[in-house]
Backbone as JSON Lines, residues from 0, in Angstrom:
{"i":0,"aa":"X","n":[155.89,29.11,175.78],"ca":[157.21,29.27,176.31],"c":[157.1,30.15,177.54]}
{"i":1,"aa":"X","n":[157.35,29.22,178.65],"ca":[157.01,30.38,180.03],"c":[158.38,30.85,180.01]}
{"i":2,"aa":"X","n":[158.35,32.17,181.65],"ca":[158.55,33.3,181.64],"c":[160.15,32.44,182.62]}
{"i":3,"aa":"X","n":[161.14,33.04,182.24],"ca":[162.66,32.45,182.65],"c":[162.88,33.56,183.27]}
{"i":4,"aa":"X","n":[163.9,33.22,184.45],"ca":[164.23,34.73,185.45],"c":[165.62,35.21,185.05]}
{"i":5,"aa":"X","n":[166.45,34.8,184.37],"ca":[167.6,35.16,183.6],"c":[167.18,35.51,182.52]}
{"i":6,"aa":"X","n":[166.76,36.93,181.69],"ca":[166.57,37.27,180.37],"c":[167.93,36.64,179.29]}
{"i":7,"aa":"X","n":[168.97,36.36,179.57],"ca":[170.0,35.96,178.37],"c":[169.77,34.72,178.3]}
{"i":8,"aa":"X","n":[169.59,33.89,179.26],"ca":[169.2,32.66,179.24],"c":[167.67,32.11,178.3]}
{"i":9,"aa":"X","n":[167.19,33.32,178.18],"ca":[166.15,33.13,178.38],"c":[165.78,33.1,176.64]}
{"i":10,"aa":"X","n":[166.38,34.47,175.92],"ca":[166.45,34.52,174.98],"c":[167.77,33.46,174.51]}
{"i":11,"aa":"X","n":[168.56,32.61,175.05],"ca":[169.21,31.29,174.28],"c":[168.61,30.63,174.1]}
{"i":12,"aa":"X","n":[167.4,29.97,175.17],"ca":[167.02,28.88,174.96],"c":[165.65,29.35,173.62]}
{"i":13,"aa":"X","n":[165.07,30.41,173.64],"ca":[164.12,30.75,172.33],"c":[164.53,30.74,171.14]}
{"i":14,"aa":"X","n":[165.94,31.41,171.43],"ca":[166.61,30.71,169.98],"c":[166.87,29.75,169.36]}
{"i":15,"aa":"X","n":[167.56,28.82,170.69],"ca":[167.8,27.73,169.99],"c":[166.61,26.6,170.01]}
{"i":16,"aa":"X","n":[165.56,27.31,170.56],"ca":[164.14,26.29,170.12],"c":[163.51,26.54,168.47]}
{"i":17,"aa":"X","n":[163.46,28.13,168.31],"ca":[163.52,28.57,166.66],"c":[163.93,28.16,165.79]}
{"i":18,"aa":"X","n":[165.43,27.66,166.63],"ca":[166.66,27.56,165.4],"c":[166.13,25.81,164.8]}
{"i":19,"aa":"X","n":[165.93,25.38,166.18],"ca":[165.51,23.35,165.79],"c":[164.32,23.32,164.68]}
{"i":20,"aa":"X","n":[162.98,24.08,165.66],"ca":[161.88,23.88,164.58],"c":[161.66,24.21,163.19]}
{"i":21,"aa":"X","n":[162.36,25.89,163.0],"ca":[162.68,26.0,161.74],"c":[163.53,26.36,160.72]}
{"i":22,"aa":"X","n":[164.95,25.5,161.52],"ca":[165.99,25.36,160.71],"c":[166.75,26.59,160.14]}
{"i":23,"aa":"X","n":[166.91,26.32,158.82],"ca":[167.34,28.09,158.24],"c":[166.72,27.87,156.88]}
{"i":24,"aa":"X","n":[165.49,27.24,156.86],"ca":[164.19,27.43,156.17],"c":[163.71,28.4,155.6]}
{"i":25,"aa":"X","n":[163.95,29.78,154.82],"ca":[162.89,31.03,154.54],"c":[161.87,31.11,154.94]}
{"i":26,"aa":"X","n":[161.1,32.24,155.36],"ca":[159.66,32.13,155.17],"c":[159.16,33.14,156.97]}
{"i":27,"aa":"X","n":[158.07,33.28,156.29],"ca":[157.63,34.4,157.85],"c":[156.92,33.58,158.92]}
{"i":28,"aa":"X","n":[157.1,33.93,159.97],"ca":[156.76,33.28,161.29],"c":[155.35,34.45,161.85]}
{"i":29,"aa":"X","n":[155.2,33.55,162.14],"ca":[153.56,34.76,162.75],"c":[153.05,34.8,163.87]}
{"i":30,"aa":"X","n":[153.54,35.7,164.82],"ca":[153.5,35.58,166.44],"c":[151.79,36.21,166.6]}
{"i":31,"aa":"X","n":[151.87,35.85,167.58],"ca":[150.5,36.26,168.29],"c":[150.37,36.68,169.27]}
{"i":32,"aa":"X","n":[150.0,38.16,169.85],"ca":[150.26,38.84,170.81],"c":[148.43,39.13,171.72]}
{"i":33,"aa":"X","n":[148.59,38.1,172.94],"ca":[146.59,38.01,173.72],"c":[147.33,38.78,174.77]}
{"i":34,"aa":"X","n":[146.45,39.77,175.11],"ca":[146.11,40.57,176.16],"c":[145.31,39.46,177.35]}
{"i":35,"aa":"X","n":[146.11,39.56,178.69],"ca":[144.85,38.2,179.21],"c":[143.51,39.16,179.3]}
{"i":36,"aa":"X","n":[142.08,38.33,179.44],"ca":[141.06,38.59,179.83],"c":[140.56,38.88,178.51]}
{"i":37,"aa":"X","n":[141.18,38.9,177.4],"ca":[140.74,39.28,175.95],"c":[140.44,38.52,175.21]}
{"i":38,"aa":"X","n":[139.7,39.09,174.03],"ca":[139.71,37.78,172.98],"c":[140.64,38.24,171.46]}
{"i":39,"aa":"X","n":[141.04,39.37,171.83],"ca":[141.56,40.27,170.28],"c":[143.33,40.22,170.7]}
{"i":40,"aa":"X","n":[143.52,39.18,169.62],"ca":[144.96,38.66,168.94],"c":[145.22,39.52,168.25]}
{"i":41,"aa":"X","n":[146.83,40.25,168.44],"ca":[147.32,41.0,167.85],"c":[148.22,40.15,166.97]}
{"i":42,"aa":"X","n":[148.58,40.22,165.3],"ca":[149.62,39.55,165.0],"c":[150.51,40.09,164.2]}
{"i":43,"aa":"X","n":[151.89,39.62,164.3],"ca":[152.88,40.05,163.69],"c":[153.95,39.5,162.94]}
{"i":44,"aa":"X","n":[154.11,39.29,162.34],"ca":[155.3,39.16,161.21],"c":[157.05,39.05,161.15]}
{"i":45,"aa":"X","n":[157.58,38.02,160.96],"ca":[158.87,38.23,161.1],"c":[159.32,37.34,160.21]}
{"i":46,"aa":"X","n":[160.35,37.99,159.29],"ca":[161.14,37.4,158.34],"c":[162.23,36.26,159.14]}
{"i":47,"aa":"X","n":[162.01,35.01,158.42],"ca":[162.77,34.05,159.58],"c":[163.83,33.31,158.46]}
{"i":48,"aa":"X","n":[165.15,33.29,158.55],"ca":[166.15,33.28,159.63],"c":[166.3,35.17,159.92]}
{"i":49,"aa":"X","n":[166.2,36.03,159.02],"ca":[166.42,37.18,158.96],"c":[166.75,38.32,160.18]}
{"i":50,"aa":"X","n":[165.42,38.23,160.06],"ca":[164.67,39.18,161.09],"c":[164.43,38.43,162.83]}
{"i":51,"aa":"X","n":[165.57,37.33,162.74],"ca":[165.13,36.33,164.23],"c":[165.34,37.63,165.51]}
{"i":52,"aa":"X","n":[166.28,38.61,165.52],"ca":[166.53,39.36,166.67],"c":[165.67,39.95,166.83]}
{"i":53,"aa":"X","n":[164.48,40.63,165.87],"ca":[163.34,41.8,165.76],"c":[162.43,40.4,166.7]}
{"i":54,"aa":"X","n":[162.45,39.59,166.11],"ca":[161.37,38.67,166.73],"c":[161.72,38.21,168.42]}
{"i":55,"aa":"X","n":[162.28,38.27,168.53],"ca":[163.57,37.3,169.88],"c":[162.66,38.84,170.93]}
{"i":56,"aa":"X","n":[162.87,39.9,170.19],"ca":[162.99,40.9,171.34],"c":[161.6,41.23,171.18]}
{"i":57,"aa":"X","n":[161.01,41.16,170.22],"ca":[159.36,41.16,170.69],"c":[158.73,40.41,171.29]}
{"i":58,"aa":"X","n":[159.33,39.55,171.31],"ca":[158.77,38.46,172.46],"c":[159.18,38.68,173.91]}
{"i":59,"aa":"X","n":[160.58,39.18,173.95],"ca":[160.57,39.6,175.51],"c":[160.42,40.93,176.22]}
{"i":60,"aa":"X","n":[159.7,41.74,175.03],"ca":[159.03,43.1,175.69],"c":[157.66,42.9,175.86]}
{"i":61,"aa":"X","n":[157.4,41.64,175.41],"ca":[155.22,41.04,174.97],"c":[154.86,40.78,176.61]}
{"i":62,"aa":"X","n":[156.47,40.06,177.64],"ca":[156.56,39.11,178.37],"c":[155.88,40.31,180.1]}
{"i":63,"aa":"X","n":[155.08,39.49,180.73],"ca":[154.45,40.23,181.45],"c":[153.23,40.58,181.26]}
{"i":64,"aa":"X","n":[153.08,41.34,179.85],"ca":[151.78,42.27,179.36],"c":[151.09,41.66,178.56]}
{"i":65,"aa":"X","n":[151.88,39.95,177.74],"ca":[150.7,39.3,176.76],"c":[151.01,37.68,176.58]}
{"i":66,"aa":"X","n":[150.0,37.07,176.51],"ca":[150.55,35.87,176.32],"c":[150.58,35.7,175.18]}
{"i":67,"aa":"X","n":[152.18,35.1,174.46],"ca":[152.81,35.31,172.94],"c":[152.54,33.87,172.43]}
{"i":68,"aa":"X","n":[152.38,33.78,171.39],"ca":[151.76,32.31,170.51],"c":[152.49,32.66,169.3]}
{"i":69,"aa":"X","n":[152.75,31.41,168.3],"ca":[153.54,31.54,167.22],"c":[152.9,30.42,166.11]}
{"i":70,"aa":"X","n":[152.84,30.52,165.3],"ca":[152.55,29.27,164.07],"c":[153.82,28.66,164.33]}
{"i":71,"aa":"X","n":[153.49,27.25,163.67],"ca":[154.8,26.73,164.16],"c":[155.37,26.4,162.43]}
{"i":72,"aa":"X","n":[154.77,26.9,161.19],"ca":[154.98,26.54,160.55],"c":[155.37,28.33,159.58]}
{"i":73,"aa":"X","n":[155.93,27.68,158.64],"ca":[156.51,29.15,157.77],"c":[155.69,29.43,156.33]}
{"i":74,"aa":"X","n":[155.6,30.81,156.33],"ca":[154.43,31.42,156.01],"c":[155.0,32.05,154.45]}
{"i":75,"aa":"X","n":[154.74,31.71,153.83],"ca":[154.93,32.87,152.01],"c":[154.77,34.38,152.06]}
{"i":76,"aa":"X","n":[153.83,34.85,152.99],"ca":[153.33,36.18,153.2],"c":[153.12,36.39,154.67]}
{"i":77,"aa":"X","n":[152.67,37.8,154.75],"ca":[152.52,38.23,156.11],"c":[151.08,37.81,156.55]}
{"i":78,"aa":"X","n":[150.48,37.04,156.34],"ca":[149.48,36.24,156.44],"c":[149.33,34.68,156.81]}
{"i":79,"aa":"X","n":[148.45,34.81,158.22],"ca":[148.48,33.6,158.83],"c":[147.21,32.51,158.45]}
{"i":80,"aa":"X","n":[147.76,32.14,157.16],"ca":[146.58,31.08,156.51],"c":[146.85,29.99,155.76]}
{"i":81,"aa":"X","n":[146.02,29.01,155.34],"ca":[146.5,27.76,155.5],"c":[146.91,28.18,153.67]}
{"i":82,"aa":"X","n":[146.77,28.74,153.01],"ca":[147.46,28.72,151.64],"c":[148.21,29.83,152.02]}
{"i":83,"aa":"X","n":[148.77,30.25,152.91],"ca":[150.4,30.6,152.47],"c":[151.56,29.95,153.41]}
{"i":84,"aa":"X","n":[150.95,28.94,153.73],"ca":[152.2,28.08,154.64],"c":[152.96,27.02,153.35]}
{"i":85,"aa":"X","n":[154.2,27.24,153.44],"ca":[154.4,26.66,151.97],"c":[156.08,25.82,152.64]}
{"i":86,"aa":"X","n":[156.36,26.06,153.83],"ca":[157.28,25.13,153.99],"c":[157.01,24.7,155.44]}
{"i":87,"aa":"X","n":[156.87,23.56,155.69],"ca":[156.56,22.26,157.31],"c":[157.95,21.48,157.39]}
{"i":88,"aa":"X","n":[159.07,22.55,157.68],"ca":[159.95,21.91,158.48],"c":[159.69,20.92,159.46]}
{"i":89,"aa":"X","n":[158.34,20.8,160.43],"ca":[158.14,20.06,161.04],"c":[156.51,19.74,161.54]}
{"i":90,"aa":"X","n":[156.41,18.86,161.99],"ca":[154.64,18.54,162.72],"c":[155.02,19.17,164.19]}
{"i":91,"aa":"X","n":[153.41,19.19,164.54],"ca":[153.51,19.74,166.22],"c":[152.72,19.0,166.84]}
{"i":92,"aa":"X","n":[152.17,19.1,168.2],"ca":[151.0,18.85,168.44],"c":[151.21,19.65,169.72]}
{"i":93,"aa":"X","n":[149.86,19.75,170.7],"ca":[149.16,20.81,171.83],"c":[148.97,19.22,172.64]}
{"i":94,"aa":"X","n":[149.89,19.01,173.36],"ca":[149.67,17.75,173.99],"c":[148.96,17.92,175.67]}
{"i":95,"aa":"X","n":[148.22,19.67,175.89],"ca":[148.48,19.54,177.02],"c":[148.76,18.92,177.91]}
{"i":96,"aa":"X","n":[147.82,17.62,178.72],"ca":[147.94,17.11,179.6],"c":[148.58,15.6,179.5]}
{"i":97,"aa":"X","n":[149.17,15.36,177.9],"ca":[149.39,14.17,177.76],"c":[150.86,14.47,178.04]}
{"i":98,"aa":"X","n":[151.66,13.36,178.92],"ca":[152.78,13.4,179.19],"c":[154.07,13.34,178.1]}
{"i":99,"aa":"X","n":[154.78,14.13,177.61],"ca":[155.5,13.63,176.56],"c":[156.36,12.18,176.66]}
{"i":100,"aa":"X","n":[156.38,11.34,177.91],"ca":[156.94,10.15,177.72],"c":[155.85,8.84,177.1]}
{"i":101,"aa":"X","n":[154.69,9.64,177.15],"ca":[153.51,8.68,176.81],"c":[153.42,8.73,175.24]}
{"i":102,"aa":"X","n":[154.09,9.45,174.33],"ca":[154.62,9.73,172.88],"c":[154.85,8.33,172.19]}
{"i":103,"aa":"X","n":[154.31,8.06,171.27],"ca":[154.4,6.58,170.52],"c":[155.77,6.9,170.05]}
{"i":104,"aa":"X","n":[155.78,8.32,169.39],"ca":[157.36,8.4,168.67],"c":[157.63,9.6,169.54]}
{"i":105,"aa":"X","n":[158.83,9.3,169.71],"ca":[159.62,10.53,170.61],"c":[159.95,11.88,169.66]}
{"i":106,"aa":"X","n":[159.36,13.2,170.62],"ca":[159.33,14.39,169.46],"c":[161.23,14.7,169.57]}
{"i":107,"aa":"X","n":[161.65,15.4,168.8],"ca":[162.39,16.3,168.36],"c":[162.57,17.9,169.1]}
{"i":108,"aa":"X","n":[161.53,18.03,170.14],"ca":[161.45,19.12,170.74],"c":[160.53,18.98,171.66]}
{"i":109,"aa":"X","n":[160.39,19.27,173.09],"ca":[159.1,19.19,173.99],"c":[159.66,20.54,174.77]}
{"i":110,"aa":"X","n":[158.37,21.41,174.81],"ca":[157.84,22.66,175.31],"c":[157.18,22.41,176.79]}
{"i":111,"aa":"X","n":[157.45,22.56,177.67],"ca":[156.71,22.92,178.91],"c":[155.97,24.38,178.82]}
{"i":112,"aa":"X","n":[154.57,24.25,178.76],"ca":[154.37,25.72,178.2],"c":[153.44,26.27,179.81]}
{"i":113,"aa":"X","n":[153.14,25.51,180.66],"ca":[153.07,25.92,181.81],"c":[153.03,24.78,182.62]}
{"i":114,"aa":"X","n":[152.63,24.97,183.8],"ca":[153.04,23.49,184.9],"c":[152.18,22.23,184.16]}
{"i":115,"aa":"X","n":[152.34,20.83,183.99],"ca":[151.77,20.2,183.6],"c":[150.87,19.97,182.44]}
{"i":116,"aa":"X","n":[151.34,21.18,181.32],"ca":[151.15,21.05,179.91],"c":[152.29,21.49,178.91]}
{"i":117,"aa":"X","n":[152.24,19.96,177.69],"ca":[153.43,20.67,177.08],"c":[153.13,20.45,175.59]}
{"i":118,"aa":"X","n":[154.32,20.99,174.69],"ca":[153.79,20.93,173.35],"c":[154.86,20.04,172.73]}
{"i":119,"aa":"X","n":[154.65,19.58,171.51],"ca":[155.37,18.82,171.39],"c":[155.48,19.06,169.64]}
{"i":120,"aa":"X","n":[157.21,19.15,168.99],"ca":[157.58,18.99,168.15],"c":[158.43,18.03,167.01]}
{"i":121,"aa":"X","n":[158.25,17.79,166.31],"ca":[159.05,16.72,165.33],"c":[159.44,17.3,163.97]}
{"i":122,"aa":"X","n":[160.65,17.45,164.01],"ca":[161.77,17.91,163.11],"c":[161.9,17.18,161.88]}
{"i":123,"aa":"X","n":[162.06,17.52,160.56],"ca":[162.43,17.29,159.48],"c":[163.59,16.96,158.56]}
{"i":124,"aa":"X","n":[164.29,16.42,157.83],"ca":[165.39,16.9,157.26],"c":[165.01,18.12,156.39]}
{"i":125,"aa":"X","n":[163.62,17.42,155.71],"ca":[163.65,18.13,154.41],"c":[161.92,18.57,154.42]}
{"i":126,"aa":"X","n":[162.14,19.88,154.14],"ca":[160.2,20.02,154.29],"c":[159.43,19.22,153.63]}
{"i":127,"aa":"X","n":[158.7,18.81,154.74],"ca":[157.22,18.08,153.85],"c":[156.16,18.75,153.53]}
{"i":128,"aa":"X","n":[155.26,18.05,152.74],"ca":[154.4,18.68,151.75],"c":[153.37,19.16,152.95]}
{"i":129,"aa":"X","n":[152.57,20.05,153.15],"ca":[151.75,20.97,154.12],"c":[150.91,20.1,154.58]}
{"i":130,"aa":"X","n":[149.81,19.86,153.31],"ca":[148.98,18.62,153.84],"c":[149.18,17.76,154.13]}
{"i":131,"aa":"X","n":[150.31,16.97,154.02],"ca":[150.9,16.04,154.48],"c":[150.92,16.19,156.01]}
{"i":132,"aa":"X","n":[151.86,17.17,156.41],"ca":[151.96,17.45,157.77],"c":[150.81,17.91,158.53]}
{"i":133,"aa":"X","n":[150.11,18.75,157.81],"ca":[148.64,18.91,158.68],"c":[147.94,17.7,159.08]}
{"i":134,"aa":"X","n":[147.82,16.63,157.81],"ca":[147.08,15.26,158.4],"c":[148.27,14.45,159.92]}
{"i":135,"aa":"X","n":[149.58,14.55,159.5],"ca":[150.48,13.73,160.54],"c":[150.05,14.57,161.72]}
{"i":136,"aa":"X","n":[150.19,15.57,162.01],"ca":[149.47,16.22,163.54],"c":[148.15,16.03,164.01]}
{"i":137,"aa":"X","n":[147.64,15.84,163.16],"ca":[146.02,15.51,163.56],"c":[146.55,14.24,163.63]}
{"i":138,"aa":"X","n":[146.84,13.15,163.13],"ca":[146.87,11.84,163.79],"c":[147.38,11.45,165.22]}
{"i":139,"aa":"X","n":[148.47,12.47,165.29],"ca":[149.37,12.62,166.71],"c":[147.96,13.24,167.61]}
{"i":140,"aa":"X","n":[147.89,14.18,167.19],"ca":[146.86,14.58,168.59],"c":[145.55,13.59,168.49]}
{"i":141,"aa":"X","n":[145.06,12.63,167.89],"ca":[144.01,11.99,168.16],"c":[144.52,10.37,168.37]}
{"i":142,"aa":"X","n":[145.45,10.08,168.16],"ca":[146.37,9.2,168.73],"c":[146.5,8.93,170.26]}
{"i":143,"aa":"X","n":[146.6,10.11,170.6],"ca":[147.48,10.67,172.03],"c":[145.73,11.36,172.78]}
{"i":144,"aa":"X","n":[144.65,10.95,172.31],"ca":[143.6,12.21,172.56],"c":[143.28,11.53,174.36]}
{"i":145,"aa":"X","n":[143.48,10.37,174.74],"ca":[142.73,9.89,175.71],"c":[143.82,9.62,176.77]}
{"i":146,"aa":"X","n":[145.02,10.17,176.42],"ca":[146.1,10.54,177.24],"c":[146.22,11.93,177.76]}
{"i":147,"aa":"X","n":[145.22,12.49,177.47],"ca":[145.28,14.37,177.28],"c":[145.53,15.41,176.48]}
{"i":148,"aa":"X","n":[146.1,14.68,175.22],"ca":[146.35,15.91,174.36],"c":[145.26,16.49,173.39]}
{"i":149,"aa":"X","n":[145.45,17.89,173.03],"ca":[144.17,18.8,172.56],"c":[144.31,18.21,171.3]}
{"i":150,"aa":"X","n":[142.96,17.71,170.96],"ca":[142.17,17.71,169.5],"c":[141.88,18.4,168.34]}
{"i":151,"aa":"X","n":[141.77,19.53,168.92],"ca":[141.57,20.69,168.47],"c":[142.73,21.84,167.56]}
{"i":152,"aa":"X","n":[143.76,21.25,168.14],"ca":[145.08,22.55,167.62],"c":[146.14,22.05,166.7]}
{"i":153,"aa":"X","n":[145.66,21.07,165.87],"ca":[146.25,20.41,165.16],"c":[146.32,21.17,163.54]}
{"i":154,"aa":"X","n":[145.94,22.12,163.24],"ca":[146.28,22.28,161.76],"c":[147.28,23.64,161.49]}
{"i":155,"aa":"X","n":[147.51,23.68,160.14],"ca":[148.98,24.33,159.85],"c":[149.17,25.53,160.74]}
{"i":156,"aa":"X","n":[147.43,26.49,160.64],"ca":[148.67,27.96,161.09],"c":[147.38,28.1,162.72]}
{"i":157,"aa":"X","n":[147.46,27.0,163.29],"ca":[147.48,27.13,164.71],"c":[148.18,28.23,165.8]}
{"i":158,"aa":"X","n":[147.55,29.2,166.06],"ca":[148.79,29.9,166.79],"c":[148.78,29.17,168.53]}
């Protein structure tokens, strides 16, 4: 999510990208705070729908000083691992360079996450089963692999 020059604007549109992907779902969200030039991920914790303002505003004090990353999926514990993701409101995929109109199925959400790479989301009614959704993203990104999108960033707690 790049950097918007209206901060109110800025924090609407994060919300209401939160609000699509994970609904009013329970469960902790797990940001990821990179220093550039680093390799040491700081991570943090936020009770989601709850705690969305603690999160909203850590993300726009991160802005400048870190590049912020998020699981896109909701977490049982304050732990970013593939047995405590226990609800997949939705699949994702890291499409960098693949165009989102080049999408077999049209996502539910598309991220411009800097010039000419974007990410791409698909919404749920009702959570699906984890592995379930971990295999549907890996099919999307190897589907889509020779259009540009990453191979690689396809499983549950991807930050």
């Amino acid at each position: 999510m790049g950097v918007l020059a209206d901060p109110q604007e800025a924090r609407t549109k994060r919300e209401v990208f939160f609000g699509l992907i994970f609904r009013k779902v329970e469960g902790y969200v797990c940001l990821g705070f990179l220093s550039p030039g680093t390799r040491d991920m700081k991570q943090e914790f936020y009770q989601w729908p709850s705690e969305r303002g603690s999160m909203l505003h850590a993300i726009e004090q991160a802005q400048g000083s870190f590049n912020v990353y998020f699981c896109p999926q909701l977490l049982s514990e304050r732990r970013c691992k593939k047995e405590y993701v226990f609800a997949t409101p939705n699949v994702w995929a890291d499409l960098d360079t693949c165009a989102p109109e080049n999408l077999l199925v049209p996502p539910s959400v598309v991220v411009q996450s800097s010039p000419g790479r974007y990410q791409a989301y698909w919404t749920f009614e009702r959570e699906v089963d984890p592995d379930d959704a971990e295999a549907l993203s890996r099919r999307i990104a190897y589907a889509h692999q020779e259009q540009g999108a990453d191979t690689s960033g396809w499983d549950l707690t991807q930050l």
